[in-house]
Backbone atoms as SQL, in Angstrom:
CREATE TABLE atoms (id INTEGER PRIMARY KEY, chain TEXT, resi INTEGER, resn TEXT, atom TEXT, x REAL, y REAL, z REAL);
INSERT INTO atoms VALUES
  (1, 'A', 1, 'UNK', 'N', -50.513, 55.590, 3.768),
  (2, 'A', 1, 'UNK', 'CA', -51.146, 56.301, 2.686),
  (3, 'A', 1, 'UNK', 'C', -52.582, 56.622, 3.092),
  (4, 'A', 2, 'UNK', 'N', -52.862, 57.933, 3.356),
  (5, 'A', 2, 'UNK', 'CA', -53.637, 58.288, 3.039),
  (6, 'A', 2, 'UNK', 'C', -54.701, 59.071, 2.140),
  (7, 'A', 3, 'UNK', 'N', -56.020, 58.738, 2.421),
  (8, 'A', 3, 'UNK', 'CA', -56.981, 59.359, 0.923),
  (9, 'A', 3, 'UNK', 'C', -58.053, 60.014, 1.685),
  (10, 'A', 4, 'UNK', 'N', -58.155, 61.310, 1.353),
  (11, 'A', 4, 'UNK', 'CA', -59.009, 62.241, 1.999),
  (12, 'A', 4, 'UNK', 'C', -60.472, 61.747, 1.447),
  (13, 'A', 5, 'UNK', 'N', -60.626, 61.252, 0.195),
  (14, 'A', 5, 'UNK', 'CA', -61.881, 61.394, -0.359),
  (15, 'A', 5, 'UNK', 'C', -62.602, 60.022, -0.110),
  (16, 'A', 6, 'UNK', 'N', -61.860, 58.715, 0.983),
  (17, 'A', 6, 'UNK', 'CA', -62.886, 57.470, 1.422),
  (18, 'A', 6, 'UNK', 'C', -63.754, 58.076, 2.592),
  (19, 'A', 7, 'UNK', 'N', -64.852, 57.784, 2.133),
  (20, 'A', 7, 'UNK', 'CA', -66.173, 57.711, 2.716),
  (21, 'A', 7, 'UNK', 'C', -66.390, 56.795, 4.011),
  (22, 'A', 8, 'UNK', 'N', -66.775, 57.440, 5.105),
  (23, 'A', 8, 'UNK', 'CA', -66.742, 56.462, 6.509),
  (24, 'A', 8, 'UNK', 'C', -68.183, 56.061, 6.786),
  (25, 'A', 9, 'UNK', 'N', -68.304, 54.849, 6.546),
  (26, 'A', 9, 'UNK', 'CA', -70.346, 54.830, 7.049),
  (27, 'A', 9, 'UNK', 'C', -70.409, 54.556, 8.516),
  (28, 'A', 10, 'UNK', 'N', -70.982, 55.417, 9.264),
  (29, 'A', 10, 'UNK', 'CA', -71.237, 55.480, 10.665),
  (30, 'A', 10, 'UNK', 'C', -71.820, 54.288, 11.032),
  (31, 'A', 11, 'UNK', 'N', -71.633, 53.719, 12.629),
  (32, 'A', 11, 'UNK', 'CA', -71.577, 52.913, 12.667),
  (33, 'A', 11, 'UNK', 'C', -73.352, 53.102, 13.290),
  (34, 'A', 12, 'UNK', 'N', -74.172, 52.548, 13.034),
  (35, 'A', 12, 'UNK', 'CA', -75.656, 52.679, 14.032),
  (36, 'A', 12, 'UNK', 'C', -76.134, 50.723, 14.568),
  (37, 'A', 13, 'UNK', 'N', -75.618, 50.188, 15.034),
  (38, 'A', 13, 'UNK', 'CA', -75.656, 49.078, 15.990),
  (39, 'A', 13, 'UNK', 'C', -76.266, 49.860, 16.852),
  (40, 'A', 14, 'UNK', 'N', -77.252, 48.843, 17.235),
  (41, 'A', 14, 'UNK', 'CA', -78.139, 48.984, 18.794),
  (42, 'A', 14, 'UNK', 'C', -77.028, 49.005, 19.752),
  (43, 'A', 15, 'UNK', 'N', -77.613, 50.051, 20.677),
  (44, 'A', 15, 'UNK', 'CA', -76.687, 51.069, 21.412),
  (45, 'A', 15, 'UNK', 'C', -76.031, 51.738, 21.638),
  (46, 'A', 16, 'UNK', 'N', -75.330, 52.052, 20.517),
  (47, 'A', 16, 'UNK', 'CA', -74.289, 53.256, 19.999),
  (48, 'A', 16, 'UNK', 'C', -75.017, 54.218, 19.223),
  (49, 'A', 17, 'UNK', 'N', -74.197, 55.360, 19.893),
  (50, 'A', 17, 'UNK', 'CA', -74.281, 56.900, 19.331),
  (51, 'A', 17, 'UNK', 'C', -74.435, 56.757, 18.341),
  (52, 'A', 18, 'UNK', 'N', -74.704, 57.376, 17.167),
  (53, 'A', 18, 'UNK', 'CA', -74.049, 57.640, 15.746),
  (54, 'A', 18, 'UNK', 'C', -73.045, 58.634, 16.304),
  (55, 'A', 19, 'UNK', 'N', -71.762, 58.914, 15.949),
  (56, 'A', 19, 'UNK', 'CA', -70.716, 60.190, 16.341),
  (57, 'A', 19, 'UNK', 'C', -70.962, 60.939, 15.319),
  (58, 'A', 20, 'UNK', 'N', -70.885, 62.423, 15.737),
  (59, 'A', 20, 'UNK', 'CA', -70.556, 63.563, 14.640),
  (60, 'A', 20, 'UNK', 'C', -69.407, 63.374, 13.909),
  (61, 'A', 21, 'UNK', 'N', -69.604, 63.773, 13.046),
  (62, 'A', 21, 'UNK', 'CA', -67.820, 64.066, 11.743),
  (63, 'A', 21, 'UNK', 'C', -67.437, 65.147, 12.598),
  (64, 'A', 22, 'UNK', 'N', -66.030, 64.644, 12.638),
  (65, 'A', 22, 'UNK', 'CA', -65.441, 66.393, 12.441),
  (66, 'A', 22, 'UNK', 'C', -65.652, 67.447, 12.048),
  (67, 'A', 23, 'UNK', 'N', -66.099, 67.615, 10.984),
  (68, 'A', 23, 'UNK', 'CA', -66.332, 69.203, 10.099),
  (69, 'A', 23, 'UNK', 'C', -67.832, 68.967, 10.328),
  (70, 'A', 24, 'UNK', 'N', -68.305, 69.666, 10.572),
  (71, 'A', 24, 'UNK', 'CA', -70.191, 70.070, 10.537),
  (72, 'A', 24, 'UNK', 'C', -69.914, 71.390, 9.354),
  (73, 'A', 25, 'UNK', 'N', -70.715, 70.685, 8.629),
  (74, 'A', 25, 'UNK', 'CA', -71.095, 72.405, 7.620),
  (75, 'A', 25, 'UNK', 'C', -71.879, 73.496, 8.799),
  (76, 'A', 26, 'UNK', 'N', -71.116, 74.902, 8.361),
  (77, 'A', 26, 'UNK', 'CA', -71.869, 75.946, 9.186),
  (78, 'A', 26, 'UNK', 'C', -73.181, 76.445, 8.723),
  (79, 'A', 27, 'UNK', 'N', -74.077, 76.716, 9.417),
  (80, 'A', 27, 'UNK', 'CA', -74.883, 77.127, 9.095),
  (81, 'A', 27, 'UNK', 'C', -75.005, 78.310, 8.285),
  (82, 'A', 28, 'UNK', 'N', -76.183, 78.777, 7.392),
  (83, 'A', 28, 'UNK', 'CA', -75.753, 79.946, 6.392),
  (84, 'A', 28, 'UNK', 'C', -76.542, 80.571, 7.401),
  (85, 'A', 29, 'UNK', 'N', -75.333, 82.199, 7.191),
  (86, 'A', 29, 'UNK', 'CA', -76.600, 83.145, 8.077),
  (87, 'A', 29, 'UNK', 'C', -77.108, 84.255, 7.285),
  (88, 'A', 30, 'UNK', 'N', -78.124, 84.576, 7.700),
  (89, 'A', 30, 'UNK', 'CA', -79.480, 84.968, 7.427),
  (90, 'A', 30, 'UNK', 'C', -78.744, 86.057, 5.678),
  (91, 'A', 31, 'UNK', 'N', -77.646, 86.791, 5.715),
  (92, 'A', 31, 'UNK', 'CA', -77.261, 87.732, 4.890),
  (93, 'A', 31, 'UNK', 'C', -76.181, 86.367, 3.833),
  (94, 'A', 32, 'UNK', 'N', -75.897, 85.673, 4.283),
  (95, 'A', 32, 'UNK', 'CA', -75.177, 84.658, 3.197),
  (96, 'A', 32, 'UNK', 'C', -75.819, 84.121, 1.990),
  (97, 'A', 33, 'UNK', 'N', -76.706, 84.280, 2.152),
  (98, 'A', 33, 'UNK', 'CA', -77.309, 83.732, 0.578),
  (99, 'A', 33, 'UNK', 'C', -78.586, 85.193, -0.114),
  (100, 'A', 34, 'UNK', 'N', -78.167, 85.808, -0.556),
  (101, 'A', 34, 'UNK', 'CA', -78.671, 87.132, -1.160),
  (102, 'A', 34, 'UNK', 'C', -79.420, 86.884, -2.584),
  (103, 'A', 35, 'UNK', 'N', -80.616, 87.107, -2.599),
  (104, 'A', 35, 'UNK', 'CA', -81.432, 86.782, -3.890),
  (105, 'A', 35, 'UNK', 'C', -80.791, 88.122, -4.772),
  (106, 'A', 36, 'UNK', 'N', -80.934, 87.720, -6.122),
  (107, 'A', 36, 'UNK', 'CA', -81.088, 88.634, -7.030),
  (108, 'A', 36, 'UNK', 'C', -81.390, 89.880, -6.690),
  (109, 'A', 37, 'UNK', 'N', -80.958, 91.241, -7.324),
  (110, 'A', 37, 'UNK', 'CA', -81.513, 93.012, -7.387),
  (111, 'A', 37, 'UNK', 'C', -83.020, 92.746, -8.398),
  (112, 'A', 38, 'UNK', 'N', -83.511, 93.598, -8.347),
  (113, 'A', 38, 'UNK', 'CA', -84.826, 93.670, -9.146),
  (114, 'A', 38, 'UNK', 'C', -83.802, 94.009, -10.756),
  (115, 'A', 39, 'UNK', 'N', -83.076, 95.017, -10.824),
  (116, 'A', 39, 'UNK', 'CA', -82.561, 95.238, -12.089),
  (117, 'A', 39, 'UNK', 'C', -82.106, 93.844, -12.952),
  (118, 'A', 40, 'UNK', 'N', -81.193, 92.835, -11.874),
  (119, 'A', 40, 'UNK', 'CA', -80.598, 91.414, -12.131),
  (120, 'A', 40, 'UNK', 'C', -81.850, 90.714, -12.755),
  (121, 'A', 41, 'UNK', 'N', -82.824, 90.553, -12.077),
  (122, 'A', 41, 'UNK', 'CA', -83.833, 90.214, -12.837),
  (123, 'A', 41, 'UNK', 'C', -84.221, 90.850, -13.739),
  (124, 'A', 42, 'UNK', 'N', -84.735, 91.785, -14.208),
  (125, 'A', 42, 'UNK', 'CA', -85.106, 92.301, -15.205),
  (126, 'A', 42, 'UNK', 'C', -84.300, 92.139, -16.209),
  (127, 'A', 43, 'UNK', 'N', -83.419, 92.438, -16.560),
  (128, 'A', 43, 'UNK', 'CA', -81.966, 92.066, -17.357),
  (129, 'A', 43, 'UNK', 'C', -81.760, 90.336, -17.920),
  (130, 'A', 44, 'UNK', 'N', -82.781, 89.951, -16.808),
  (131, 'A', 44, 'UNK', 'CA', -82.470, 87.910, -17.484),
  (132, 'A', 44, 'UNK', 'C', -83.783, 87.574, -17.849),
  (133, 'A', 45, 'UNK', 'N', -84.819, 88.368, -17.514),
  (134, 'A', 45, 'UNK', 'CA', -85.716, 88.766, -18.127),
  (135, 'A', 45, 'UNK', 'C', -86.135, 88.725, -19.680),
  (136, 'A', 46, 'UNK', 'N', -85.185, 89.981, -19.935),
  (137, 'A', 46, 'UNK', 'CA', -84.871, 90.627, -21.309),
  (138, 'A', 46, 'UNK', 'C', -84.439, 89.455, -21.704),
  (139, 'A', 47, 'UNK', 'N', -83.075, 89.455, -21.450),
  (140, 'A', 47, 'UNK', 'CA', -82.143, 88.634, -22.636),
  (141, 'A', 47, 'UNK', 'C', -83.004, 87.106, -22.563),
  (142, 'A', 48, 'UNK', 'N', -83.902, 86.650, -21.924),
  (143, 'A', 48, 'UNK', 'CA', -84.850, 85.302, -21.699),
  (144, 'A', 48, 'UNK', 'C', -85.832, 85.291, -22.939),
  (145, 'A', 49, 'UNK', 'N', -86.374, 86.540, -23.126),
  (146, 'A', 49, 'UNK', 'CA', -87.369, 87.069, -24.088),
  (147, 'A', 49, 'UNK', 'C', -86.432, 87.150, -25.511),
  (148, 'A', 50, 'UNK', 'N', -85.548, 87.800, -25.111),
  (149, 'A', 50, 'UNK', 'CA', -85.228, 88.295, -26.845),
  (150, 'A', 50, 'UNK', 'C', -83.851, 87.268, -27.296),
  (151, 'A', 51, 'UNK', 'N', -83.265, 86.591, -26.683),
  (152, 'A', 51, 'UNK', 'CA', -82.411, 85.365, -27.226),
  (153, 'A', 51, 'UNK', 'C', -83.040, 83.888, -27.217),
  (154, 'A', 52, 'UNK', 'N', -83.991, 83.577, -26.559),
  (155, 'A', 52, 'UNK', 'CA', -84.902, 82.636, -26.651),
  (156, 'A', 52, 'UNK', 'C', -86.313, 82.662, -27.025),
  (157, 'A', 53, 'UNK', 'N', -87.491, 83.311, -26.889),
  (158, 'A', 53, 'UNK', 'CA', -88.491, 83.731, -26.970),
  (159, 'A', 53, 'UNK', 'C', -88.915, 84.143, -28.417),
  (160, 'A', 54, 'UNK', 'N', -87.864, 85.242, -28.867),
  (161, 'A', 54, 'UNK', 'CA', -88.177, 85.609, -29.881),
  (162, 'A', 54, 'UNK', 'C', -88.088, 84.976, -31.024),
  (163, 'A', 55, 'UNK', 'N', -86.968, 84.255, -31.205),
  (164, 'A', 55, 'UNK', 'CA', -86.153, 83.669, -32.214),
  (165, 'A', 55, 'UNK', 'C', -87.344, 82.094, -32.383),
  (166, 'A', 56, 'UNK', 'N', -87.793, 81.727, -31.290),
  (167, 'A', 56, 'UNK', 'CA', -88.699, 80.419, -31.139),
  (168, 'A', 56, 'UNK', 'C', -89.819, 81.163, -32.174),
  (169, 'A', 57, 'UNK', 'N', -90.493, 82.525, -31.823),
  (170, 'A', 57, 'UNK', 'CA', -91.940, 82.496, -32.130),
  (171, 'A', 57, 'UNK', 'C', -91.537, 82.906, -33.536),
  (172, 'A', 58, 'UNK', 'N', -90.568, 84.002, -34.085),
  (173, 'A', 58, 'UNK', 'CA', -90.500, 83.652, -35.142),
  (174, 'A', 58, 'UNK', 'C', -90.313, 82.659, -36.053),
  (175, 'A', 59, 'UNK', 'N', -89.707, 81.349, -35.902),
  (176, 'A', 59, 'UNK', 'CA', -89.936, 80.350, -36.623),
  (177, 'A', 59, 'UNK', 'C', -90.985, 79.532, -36.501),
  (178, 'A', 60, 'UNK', 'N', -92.013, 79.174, -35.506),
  (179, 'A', 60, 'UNK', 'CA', -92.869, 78.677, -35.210),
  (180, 'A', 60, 'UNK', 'C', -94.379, 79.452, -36.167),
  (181, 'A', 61, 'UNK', 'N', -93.944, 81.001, -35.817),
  (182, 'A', 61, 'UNK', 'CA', -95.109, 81.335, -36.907),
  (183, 'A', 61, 'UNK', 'C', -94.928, 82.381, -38.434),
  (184, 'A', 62, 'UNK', 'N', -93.968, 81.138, -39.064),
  (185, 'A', 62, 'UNK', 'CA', -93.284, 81.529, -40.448),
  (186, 'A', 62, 'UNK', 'C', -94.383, 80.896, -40.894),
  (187, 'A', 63, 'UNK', 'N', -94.942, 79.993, -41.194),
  (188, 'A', 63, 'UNK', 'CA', -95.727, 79.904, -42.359),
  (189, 'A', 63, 'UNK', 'C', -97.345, 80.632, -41.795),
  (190, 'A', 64, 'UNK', 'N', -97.204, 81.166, -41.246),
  (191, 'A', 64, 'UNK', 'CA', -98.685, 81.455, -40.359),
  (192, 'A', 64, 'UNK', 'C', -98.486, 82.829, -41.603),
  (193, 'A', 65, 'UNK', 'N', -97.358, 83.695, -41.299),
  (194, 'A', 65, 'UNK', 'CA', -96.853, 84.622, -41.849),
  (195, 'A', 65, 'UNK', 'C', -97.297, 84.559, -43.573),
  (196, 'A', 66, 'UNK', 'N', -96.855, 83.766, -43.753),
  (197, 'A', 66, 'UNK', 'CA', -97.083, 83.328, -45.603),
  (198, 'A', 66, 'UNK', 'C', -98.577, 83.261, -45.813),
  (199, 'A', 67, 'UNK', 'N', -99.757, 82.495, -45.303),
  (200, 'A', 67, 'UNK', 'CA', -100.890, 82.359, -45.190),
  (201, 'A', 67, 'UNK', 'C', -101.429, 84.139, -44.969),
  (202, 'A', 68, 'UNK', 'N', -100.912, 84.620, -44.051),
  (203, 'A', 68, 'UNK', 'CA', -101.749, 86.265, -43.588),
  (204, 'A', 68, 'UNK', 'C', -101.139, 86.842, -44.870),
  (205, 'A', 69, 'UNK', 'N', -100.016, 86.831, -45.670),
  (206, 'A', 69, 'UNK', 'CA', -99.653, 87.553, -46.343),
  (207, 'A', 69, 'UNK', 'C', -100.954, 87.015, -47.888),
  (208, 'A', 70, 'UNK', 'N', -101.095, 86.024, -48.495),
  (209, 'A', 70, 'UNK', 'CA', -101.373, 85.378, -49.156),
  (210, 'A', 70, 'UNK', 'C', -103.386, 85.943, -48.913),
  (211, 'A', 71, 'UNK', 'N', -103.547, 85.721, -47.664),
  (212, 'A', 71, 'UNK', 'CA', -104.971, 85.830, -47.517),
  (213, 'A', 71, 'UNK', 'C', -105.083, 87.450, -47.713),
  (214, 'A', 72, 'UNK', 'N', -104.435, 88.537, -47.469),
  (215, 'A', 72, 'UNK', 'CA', -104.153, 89.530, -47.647),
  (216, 'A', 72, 'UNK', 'C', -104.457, 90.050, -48.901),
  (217, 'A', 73, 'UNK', 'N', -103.620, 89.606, -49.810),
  (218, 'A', 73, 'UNK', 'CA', -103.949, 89.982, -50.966),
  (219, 'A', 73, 'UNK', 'C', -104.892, 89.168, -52.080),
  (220, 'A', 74, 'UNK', 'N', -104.987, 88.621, -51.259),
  (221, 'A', 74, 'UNK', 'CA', -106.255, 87.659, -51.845),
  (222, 'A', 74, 'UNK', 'C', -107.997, 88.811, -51.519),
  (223, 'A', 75, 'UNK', 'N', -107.903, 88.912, -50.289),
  (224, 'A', 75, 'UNK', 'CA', -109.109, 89.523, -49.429),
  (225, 'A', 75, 'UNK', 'C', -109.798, 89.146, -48.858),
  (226, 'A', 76, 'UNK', 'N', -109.042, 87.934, -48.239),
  (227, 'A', 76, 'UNK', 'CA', -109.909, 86.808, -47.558),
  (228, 'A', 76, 'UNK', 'C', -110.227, 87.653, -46.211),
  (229, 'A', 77, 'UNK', 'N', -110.985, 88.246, -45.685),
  (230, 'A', 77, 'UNK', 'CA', -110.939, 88.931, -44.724),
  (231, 'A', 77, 'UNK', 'C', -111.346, 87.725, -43.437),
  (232, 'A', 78, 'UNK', 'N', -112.152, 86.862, -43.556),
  (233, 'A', 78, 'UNK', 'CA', -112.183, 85.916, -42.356),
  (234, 'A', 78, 'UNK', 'C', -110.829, 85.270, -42.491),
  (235, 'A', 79, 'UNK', 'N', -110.424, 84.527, -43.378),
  (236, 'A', 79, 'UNK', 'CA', -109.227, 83.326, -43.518),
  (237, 'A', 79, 'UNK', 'C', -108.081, 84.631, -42.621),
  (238, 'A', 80, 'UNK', 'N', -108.051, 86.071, -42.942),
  (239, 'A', 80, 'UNK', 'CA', -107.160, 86.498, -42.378),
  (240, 'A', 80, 'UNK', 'C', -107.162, 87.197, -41.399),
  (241, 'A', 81, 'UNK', 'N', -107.970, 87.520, -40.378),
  (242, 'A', 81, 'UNK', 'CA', -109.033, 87.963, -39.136),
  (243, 'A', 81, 'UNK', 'C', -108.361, 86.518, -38.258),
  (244, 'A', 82, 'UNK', 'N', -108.812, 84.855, -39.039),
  (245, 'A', 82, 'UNK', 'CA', -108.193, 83.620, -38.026),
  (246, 'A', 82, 'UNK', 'C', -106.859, 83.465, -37.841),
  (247, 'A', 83, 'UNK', 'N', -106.293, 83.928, -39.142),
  (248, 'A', 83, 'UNK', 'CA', -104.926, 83.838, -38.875),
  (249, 'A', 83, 'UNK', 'C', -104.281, 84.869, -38.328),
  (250, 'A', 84, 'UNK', 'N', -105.218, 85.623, -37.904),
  (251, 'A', 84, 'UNK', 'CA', -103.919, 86.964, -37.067),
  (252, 'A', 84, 'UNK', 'C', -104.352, 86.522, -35.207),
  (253, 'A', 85, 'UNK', 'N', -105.833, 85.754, -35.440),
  (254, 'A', 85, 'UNK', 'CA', -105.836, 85.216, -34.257),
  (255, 'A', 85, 'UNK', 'C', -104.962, 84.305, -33.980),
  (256, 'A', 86, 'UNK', 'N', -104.918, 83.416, -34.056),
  (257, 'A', 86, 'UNK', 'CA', -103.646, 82.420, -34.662),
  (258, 'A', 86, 'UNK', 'C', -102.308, 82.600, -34.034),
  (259, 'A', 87, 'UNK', 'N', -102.132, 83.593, -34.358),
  (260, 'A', 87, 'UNK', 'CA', -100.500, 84.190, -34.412),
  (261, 'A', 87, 'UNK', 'C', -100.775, 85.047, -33.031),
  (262, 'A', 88, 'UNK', 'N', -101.796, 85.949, -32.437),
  (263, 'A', 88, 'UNK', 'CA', -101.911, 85.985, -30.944),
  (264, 'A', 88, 'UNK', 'C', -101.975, 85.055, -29.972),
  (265, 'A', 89, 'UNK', 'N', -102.572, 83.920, -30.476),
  (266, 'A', 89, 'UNK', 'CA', -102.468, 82.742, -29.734),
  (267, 'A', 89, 'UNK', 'C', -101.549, 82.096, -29.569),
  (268, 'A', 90, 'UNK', 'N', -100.704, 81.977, -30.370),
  (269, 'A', 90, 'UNK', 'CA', -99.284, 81.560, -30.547),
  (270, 'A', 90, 'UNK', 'C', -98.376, 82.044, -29.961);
């Protein structure tokens, strides 16, 4: 019976080789591993921004929202000048 998947620990005693395995992984050549198109990026980009990004800053600055609306019609013109800074900073 054999099992492909036991693990052999090489033997390294003073004076012996270590031996190669059988299989050596091949080396990758130079065209085997291909980065991304500029479009591929741009595209994970997008969907990075508008399925994660967006959905975060809108809930993060919901009550910021209520305050600018509130200072608004109030006429707080500083209270709402900080809070639109606020919400750029954010």
């Amino acid at each position: 019976m054999t099992d492909s998947s036991v693990m052999v620990i090489p033997d390294y005693s003073p004076g012996r080789k270590a031996s190669q395995p059988e299989s050596q992984p091949q080396p990758l050549s130079p065209r085997a591993v291909e980065l991304a198109r500029p479009l591929d990026r741009l595209a994970a980009v997008i969907v990075d921004v508008f399925v994660l990004l967006v959905p975060v800053y809108i809930l993060l600055s919901a009550p910021f929202k209520k305050w600018l609306t509130a200072s608004f019609i109030l006429g707080s013109e500083p209270e709402f000048i900080g809070l639109i800074a606020c919400m750029v900073v954010l």
